[in-house]
C-alpha positions, 0 to 999 in steps of 0.5 A: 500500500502507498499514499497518494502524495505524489502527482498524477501523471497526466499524458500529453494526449489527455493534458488537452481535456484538462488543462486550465484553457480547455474549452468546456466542449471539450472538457464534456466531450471527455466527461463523456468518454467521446474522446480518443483517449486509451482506457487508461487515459480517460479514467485519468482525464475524467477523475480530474473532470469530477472535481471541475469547476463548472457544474455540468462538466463534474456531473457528467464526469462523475455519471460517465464514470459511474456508468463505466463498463466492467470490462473496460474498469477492469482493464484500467485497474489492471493498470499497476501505475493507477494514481491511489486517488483513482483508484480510491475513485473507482473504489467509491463508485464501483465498490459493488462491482466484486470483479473490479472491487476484488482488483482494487482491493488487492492492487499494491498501489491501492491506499489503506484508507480505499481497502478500509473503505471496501472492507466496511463495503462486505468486499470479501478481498479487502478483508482477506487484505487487511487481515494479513500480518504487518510485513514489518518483521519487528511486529510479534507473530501473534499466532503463536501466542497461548489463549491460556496465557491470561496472566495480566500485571495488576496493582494490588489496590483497585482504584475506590472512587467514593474514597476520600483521596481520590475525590480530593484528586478528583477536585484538583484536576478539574483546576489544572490546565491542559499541560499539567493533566497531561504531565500528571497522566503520564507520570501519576498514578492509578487514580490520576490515570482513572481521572484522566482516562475519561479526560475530554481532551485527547491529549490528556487521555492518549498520555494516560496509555503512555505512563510507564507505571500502567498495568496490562489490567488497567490497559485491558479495561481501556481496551474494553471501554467504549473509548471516544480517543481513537489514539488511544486503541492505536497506541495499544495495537502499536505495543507488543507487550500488550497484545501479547496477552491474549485477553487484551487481544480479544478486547480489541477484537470486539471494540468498534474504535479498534482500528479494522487492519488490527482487529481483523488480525487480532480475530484471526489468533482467537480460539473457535470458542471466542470466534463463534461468540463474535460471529454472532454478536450484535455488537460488532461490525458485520464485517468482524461478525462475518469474518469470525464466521469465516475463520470459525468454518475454516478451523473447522474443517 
């Protein structure tokens, strides 16, 4: 997968339709597709065309690439130097066509963001994508890890809101600016770390997973709370202490602000037992439910 940064490259026989002097006729004339152009050039010439300036000539450009023939889609995502962002396009538009979806999902130019998007769609490829491991040979390989391995580090005093000391914290922290909640969150302890856990500000709450003294329990209660800091679940993916542990990986698995390239990997390592409790949860997204449905058939046979 790449990111789109670079610029599009655009050939001298389609520059003419695109260009900022080209007349609106023939800017149409190419929205339209009633152009000379190979396959690959119009789909370059009429993805500039859907962000014109002039009304008509974006609406007839995005209509014509909606209506564009399967076979003629697939030639132009056979293409291996298809821009990301044409290819994301495409991706929008004919998500429902599963040749051409299947194409893009599996193109290495394809975007993370495009395959996220095709998962979320039921595109069967894009899951299998996603779900691959991290080619990165740092990343622990998860599936030898034990689902009996359940043993988490723990503080020996839970945290008692009605106490008298942690009120007293409490109270503090609604006077502190930003930057002291955030010192305070990655260096306090396990009452500073629940008060600022639910902190409205991301950056008070994301500091909280980085204090040194956080515990695996504390890490899997997070990991199981509908957390609104998508920075949060990133930085717990991100640690191969943490999702080592089997519990914290299941908690992962069935929370919705998981990133879906995690979660699908963390699904893949669960026991049948856990597989089959998520294909039938109502609390998932249809894609983990379905894909857990998948991996329970193909352990099964």
């Amino acid at each position: 997968m790449v990111d789109d940064a670079e610029k599009i490259r655009v050939s001298p026989a389609a520059a003419r339709y695109v260009a900022a002097a080209a007349a609106k006729e023939d800017k149409l004339k190419a929205a339209r597709g009633q152009v000379p152009l190979v396959a690959e050039d119009l789909a370059v010439v009429m993805f500039f065309l859907c962000y014109d300036k002039d009304p008509e000539v974006k609406a007839t450009a995005v209509g014509c690439l909606r209506e564009m023939p399967e076979g003629v889609l697939l030639g132009v995502v056979s293409n291996a130097d298809l821009h990301p962002r044409i290819l994301d396009v495409l991706a929008q538009l004919h998500f429902m066509h599963q040749a051409v979806a299947e194409k893009i999902a599996w193109h290495a130019r394809t975007g993370a963001k495009t395959i996220e998007y095709l998962a979320a769609k039921g595109v069967q490829a894009a899951v299998d994508r996603l779900a691959l491991p991290d080619l990165d040979a740092s990343e622990p390989d998860l599936t030898l890890e034990q689902p009996a391995d359940e043993t988490l580090t723990t503080e020996e005093e839970p945290v008692e809101e009605e106490s008298e000391e942690f009120k007293s914290k409490y109270n503090l922290a609604q006077s502190m600016g930003v930057s002291e909640k955030i010192k305070t969150a990655l260096t306090g302890d396990k009452e500073w770390r629940n008060i600022f856990i639910r902190d409205a500000n991301k950056l008070v709450s994301g500091a909280v997973v980085k204090n040194p003294r956080i515990t695996d329990s504390e890490v899997l209660n997070i990991a199981k709370s509908a957390v609104q800091n998508d920075e949060i679940m990133r930085v717990i993916c991100a640690n191969k202490e943490w999702v080592k542990k089997y519990p914290i990986r299941k908690a992962l698995a069935e929370n919705n602000k998981t990133p879906l390239p995690n979660a699908l990997r963390f699904l893949a390592t669960l026991t049948e037992k856990d597989l089959a409790s998520i294909g039938k949860s109502k609390n998932v997204s249809s894609v983990l439910a379905n894909q857990a449905k998948r991996l329970l058939a193909t352990k099964k046979h």
